[in-house]
MIPA-704558 format. One record per residue (C-alpha): residue number from 1; residue in one letter; x, y, z. Coordinates in nm, 3 decimals, padded with zeros to 5 digits. Layout:
+-----+------+---------+---------+---------+
:  nr : rest :    east :   north :      up :
+-----+------+---------+---------+---------+
: NUM :    A :       X :       Y :       Z :
...
+-----+------+---------+---------+---------+
% end
This chain:
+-----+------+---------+---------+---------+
:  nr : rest :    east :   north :      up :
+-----+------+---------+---------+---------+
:   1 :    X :  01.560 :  07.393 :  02.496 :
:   2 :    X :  01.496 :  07.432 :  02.152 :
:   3 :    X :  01.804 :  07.225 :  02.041 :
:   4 :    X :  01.643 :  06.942 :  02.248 :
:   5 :    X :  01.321 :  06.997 :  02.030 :
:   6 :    X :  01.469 :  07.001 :  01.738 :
:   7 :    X :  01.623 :  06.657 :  01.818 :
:   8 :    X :  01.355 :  06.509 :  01.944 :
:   9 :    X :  01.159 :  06.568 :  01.634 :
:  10 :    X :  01.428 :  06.496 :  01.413 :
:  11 :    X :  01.508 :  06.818 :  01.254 :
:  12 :    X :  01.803 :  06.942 :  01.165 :
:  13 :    X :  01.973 :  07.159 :  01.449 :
:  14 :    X :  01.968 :  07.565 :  01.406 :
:  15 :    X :  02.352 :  07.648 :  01.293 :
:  16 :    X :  02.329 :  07.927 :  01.539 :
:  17 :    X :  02.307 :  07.642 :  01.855 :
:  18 :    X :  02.685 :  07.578 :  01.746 :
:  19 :    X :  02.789 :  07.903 :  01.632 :
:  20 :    X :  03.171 :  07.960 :  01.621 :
:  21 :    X :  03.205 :  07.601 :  01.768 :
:  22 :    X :  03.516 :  07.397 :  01.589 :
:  23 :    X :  03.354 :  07.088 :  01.599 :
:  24 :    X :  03.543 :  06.906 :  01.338 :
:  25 :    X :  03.932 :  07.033 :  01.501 :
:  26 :    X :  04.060 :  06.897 :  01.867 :
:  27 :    X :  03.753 :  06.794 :  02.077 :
:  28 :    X :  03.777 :  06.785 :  02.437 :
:  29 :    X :  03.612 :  06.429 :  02.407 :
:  30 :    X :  03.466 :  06.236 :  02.109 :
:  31 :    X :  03.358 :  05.887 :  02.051 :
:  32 :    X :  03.039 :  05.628 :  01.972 :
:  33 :    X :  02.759 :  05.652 :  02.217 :
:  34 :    X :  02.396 :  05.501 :  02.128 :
:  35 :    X :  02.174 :  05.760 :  02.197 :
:  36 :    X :  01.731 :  05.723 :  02.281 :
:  37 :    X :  01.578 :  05.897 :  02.080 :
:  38 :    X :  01.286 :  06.149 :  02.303 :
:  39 :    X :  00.968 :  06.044 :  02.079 :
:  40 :    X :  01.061 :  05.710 :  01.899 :
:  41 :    X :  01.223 :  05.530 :  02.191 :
:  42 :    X :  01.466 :  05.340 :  01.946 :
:  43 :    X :  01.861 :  05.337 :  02.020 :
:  44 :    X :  02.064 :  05.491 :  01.745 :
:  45 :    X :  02.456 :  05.495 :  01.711 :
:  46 :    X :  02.601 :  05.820 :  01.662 :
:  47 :    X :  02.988 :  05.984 :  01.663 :
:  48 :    X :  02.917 :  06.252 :  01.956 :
:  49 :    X :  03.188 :  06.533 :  02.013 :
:  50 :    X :  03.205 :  06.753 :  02.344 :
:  51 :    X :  03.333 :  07.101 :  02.219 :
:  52 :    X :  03.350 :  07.429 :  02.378 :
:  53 :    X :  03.068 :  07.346 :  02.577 :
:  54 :    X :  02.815 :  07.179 :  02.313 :
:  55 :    X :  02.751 :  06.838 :  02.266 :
:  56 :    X :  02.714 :  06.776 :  01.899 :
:  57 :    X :  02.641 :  06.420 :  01.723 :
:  58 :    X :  02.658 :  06.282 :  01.368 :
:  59 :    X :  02.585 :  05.951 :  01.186 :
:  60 :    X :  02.981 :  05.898 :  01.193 :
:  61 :    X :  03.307 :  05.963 :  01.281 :
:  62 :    X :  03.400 :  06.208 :  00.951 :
:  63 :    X :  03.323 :  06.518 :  01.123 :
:  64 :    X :  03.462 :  06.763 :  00.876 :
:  65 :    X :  03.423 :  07.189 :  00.878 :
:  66 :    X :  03.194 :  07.096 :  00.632 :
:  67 :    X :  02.955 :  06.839 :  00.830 :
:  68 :    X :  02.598 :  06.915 :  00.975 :
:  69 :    X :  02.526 :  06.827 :  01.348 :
:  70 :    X :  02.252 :  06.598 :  01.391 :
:  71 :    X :  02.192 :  06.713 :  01.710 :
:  72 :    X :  02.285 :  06.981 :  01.975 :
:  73 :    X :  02.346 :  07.045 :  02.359 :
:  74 :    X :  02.418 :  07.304 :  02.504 :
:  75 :    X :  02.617 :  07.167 :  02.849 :
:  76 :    X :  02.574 :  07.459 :  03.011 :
:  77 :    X :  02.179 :  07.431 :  03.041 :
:  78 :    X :  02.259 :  07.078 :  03.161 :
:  79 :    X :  02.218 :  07.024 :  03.562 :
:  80 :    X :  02.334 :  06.655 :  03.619 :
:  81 :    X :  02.485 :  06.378 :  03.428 :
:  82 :    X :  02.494 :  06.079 :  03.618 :
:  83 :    X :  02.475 :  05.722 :  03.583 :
:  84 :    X :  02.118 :  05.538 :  03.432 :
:  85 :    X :  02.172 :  05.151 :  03.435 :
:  86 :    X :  01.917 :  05.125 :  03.712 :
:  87 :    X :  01.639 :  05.354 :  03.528 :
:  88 :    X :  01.732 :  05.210 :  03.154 :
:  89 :    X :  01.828 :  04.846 :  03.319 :
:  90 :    X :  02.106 :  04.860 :  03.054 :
:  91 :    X :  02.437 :  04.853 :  03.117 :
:  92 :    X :  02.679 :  05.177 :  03.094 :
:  93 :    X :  02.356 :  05.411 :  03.027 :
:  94 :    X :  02.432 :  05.752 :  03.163 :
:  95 :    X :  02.178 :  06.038 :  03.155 :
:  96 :    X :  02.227 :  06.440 :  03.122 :
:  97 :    X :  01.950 :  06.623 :  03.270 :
:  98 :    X :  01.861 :  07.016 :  03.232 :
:  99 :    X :  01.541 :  07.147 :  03.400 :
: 100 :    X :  01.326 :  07.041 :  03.132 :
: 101 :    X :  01.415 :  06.717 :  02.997 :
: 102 :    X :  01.661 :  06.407 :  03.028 :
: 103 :    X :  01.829 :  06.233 :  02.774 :
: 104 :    X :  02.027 :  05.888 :  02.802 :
: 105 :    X :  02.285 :  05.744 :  02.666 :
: 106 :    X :  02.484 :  05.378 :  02.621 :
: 107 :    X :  02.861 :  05.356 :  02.604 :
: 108 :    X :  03.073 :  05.064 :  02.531 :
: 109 :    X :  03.235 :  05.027 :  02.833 :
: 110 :    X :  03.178 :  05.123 :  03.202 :
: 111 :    X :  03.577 :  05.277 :  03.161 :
: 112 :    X :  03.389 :  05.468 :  02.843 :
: 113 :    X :  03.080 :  05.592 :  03.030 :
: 114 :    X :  03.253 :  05.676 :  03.311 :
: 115 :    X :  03.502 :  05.921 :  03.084 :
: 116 :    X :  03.173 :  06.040 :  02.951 :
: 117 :    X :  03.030 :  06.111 :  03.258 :
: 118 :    X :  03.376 :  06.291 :  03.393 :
: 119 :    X :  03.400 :  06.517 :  03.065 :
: 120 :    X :  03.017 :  06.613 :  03.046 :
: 121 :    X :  03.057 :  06.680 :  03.420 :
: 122 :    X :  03.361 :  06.904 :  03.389 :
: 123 :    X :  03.237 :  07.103 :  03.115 :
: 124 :    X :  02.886 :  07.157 :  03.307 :
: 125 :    X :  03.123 :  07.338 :  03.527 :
: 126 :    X :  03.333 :  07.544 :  03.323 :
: 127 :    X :  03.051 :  07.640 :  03.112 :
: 128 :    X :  02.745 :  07.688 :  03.367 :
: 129 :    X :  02.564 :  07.984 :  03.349 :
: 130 :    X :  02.464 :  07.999 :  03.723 :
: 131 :    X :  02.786 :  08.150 :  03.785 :
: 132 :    X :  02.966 :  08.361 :  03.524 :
: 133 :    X :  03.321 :  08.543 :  03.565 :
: 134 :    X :  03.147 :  08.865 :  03.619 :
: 135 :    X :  02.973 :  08.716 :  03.927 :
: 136 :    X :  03.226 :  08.611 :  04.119 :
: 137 :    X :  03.298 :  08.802 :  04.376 :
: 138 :    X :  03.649 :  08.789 :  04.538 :
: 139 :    X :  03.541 :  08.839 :  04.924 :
: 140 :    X :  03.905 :  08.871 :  05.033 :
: 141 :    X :  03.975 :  09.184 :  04.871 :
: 142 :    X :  03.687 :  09.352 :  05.019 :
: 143 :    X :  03.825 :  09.293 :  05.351 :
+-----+------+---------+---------+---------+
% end
């Protein structure tokens, strides 16, 4: 959860935490959220992209080869992302959760969180590391 630390205290993500990550080319999702920051419990704007299974932010929208993440996520530590109006009393707050910490997040529209919420949630899936190709087992050829 280092990425998570880093954000927290406002330093600038390791480039390694988005390694070989195309951030700035075909995102599977990308769009304005406001964001709570884990210390300083202000709301910031920021241009977040969902990518290969990292969540990256920046102060705006033009995310180039060239442009530094402000923060980092790696989805596949995440466990949950759900809906947060009723812990944030805000309306279209969603939170992702790992085992360690929770961080929330506003969209603009309940249509917008809820896409949020669908993308995050598929690519929790597709990138989780409790179960990996090379752990599957397929039981029906064994029989």
């Amino acid at each position: 959860m280092e990425s998570l630390w880093r954000a927290a205290t406002f330093q600038a993500p390791d480039p390694d935490d988005y390694a070989g990550v195309e951030f700035w080319a075909e995102p599977e999702r990308a769009g304005w959220l406001s964001k709570q920051g884990d210390y300083i419990k202000t709301w910031r704007r920021r241009w977040f992209v969902l990518k290969q299974g990292k969540l990256l932010w920046f102060k705006d929208p033009s995310v180039t080869r060239l442009s530094e993440p402000r923060g980092v996520v790696s989805v596949g530590r995440c466990l949950t992302v759900k809906g947060a109006e009723d812990v944030l009393n805000k309306p279209f707050a969603f939170e992702v959760s790992t085992n360690q910490d929770t961080m929330f997040f506003i969209a603009d529209s309940e249509k917008e969180k809820e896409e949020w919420i669908n993308s995050i949630g598929r690519s929790i899936v597709q990138h989780s590391r409790s179960v990996t190709e090379s752990e599957v087992v397929d039981y029906d050829s064994k029989r």
